[in-house]
C-alpha positions, -999 to 999 in steps of 0.1 A, spaced: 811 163 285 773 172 279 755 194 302 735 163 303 764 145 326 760 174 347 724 168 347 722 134 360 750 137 378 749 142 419 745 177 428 743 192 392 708 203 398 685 173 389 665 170 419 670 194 449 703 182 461 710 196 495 744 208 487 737 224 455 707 245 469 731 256 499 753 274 465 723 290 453 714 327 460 676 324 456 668 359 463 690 370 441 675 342 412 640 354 418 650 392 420 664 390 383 638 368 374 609 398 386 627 429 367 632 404 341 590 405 342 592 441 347 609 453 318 598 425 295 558 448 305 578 477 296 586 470 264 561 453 251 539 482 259 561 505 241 563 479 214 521 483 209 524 522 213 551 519 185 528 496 165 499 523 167 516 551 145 512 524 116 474 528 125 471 564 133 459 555 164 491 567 184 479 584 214 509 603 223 516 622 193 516 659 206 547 648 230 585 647 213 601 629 244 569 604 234 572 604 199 569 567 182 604 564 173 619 569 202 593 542 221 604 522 195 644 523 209 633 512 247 610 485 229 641 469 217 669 480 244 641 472 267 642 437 254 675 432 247 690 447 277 662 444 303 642 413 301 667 391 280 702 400 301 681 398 337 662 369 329 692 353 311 711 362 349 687 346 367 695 310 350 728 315 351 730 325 392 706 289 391 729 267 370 765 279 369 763 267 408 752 234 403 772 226 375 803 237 390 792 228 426 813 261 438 792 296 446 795 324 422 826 350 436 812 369 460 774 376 468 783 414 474 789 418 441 762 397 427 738 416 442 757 449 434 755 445 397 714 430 398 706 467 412 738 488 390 722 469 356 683 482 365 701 518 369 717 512 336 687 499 315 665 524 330 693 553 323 692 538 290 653 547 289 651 581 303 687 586 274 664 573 247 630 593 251 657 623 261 666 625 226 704 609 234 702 581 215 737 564 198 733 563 156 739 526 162 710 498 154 704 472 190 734 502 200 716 535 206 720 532 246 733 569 251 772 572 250 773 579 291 759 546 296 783 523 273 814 528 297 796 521 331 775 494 307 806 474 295 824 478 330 793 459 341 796 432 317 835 428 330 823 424 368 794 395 351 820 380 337 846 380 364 816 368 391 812 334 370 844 328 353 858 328 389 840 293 400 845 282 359 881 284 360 880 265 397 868 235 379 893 208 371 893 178 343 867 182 311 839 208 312 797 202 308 790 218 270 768 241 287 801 257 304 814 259 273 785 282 258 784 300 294 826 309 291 823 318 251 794 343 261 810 360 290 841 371 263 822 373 234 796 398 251 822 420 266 845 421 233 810 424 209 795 454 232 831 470 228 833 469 191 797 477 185 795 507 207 828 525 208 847 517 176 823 528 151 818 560 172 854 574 179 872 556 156 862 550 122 831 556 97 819 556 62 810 516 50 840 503 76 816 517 102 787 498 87 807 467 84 810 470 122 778 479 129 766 451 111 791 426 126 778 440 162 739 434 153 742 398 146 772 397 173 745 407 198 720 377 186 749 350 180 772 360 208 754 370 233 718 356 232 727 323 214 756 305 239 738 317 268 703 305 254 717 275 237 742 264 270 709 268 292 689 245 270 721 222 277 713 222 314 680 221 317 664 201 291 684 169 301 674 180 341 636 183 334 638 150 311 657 131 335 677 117 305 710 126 288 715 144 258 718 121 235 747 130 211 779 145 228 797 148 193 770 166 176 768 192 207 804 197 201 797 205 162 768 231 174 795 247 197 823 250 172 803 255 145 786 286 166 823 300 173 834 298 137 806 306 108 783 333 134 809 363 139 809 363 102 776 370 89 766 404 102 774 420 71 740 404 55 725 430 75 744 457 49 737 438 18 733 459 -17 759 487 1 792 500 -3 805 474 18 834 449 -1 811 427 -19 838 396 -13 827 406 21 787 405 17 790 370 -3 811 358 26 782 368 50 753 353 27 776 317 29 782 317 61 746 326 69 738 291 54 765 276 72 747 286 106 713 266 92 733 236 88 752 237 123 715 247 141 702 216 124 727 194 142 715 211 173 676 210 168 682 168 157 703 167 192 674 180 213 645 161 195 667 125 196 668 139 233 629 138 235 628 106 221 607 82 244 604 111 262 572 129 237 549 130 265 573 157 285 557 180 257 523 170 272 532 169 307 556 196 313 551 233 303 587 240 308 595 214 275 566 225 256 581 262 256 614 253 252 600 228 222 585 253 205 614 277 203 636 253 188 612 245 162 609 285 155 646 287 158 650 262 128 623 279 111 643 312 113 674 304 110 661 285 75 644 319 68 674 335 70 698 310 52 674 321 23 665 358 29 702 364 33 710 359 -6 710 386 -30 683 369 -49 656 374 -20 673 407 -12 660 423 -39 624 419 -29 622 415 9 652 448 19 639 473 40 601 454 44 580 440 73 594 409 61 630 417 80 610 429 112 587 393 110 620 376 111 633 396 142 602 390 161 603 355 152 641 353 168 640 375 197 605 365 214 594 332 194 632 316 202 652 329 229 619 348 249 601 312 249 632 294 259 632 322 288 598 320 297 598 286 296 626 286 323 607 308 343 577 285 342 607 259 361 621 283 381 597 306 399 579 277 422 613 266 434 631 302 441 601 313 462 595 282 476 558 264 466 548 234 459 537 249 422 522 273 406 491 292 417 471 282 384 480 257 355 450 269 339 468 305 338 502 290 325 480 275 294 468 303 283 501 320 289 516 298 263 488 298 241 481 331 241 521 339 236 528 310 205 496 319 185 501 355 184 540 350 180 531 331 151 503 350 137 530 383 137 552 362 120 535 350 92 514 385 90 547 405 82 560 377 61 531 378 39 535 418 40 568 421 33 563 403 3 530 427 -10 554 457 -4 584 440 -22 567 432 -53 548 472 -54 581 484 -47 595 465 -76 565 474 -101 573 514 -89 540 517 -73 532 548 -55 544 551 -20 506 559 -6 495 529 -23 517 506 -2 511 522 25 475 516 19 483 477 12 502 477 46 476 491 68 458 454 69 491 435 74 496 462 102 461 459 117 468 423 123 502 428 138 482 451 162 459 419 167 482 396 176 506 418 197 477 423 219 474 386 221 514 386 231 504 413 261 477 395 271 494 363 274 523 383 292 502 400 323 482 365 330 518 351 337 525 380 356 495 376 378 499 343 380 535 347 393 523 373 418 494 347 431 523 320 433 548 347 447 514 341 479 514 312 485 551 314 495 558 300 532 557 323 556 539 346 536 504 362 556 476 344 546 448 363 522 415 373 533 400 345 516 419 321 530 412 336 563 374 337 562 378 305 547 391 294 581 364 310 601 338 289 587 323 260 609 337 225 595 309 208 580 294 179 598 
């Protein structure tokens, strides 16, 4: 079954069934919803202080536990493992309830492991600008964190697989991604951040390394982004999704072609070759089997065109899917060795990360955000629509502007590369490209502290919550006559 026949079903989550919200830990949602805020700020910031080196503008460079490269780690293990993981918790502690109509194991625990992972992602921080950091890319958390880390993925696991495995007769899709990302994430962290440390090196190492990059993005981030799409797209819509077979395609196809194309990260290396043209076909694989999802979603919409209008939830989760075709295309083609040749080792590599991690899998979070935070803290909606706009406004045209901006410079430093032109003179080229990155990032922040504000205002008008000196001189004025 579809997550849509969760969706419409009684007590799945469409509406505010009475016995469904009874499951839900709302605290708990909202709590991993706000550090999911938090650390998204965090890294970000670090992300713009990284960008300023490019600039010589870096304001910080007389400090080594500030230096640029190591702001750079807790820009992306901030992302990864402090606004993605919390915010992805959040959704889950939302929908795994509703969609198996059972709590999750015990709410000890849950709220146990929301405060042991902010230890662990801050650890991770203070490890990083420490100097600690692991010689693994999206792996450098220090190797004192990866045990207690990957114990805390086991107890995440175990505190949702629990109701799962309670459930009897066929499963909603979105299950399916949810149970394939609980294993996959424990089993990728383990290979990634142990085996190439203890136990072997040289190009097997990289061939694990690169398997665990892409592992991260396609068996981590993917099911749980792609099995929350499942449930709330058909909730918001009101509709089902409309292809059940095609969902099972994106699922299995997923499972089989993504754990093997991580080598494309290693391309033009000592690695097998058999096994860098296997990655470059199965690469291309993945477009195809992300096309049957992306058709599945917009057949979804159909009718339904005005949700994209009406509803700020759909229009972020809309958009990513459209820049989740787009990369995912990008990459069926950046993959082969043809393109390799111009684009390895240039901004072109870190447009098509940005493009993935914040234009794909951040929208589809913020956008679930936008959903969720009126109903955890209990309003009637948000404190400002106006604020939400220019959230997403702000967010896609900057995401997009970065995107195409390092495109277009990866391929200026390519072709000087190619022609053997002297390093200062790229770098000269660059320092445009990089400017507007600098632009648009700050466009991205922007966009980022309106939402917050706009969730604390919301967070306000909570009941129960005292009411603000405005609104109390508001009520000492005489009513007009």
């Amino acid at each position: 079954m579809t997550a849509a026949g969760g969706a419409s079903g009684t007590g799945s989550g469409l509406g505010a069934t009475t016995a469904a919200d009874r499951l839900v830990d709302r605290p708990l949602v909202f709590a991993h919803l706000v550090a999911a805020m938090v650390f998204l700020a965090v890294s970000l910031l670090a992300g713009f202080l990284f960008s300023m080196q490019f600039l010589q503008h870096y304001p910080l460079p007389q400090h080594e536990i500030f230096s640029p490269g190591r702001w750079r780690l807790v820009h992306t293990n901030g992302v990864a493992y402090g606004f993605l993981a919390n915010a992805f918790l959040g959704g889950l502690y939302w929908a795994v309830p509703r969609l198996t109509l059972r709590p999750v194991l015990h709410r000890g625990l849950s709220w146990f492991l929301f405060v042991a992972w902010q230890a662990i992602v801050l650890a991770t921080a203070v490890g990083l600008l420490a100097g600690h950091a692991q010689a693994l890319e999206w792996g450098e958390t220090p190797v004192w964190i990866d045990p207690v880390a990957l114990l805390g993925l086991i107890l995440v696991a175990v505190n949702f697989l629990v109701p799962i495995s309670c459930l009897s007769g066929p499963m909603y899709v979105a299950i399916w991604y949810f149970i394939a990302a609980f294993v996959w994430t424990v089993l990728v962290y383990a290979m990634g951040n142990f085996l190439p440390q203890y136990f072997v090196g040289g190009a097997a190492a990289g061939a694990i390394a690169g398997l665990f990059i892409h592992d991260l993005v396609g068996l981590f981030v993917t099911p749980l982004g792609w099995g929350l799409m499942y449930y709330f797209v058909p909730v918001i819509l009101k509709k089902p999704i409309w292809s059940h077979g095609l969902s099972l395609v994106g699922f299995w196809g997923l499972a089989f072609f993504y754990p093997l194309t991580g080598i494309h990260h290693f391309l033009y290396s000592p690695i097998p070759m058999f096994l860098q043209h296997g990655a470059v076909i199965t690469t291309i694989a993945i477009e195809l089997v992300v096309t049957t999802v992306i058709v599945n979603f917009f057949m979804t919409l159909s009718g339904r065109g005005d949700a994209l209008r009406t509803s700020m939830p759909i229009r972020w989760f809309y958009t990513g899917m459209v820049f989740y075709f787009t990369t995912c295309l990008q990459c069926a083609f950046q993959t082969t060795l043809a393109f390799q040749r111009i684009i390895h080792f240039t901004d072109w590599v870190v447009g098509h990360a940005h493009l993935v991690m914040l234009g794909v899998f951040g929208f589809w979070l913020l956008g679930m955000m936008v959903y969720l935070i009126p109903r955890v803290v209990g309003t009637a909606g948000w404190y400002s629509d106006v604020l939400n706009s220019w959230h997403y406004w702000l967010t896609m045209l900057g995401t997009l502007v970065m995107f195409l901006d390092l495109l277009v410079a990866g391929v200026v430093q390519g072709y000087m590369w190619r022609e053997l032109s002297p390093w200062d003179e790229v770098l000269a080229a660059s320092v445009p490209f990089w400017f507007v990155r600098a632009v648009s990032g700050t466009a991205i922040l922007i966009g980022q502290f309106l939402f917050f504000y706009n969730a604390w205002k919301t967070w306000q008008l909570r009941p129960g919550a005292a009411p603000s000196h405005a609104a109390l001189m508001e009520n000492m004025q005489p009513a007009a006559t």
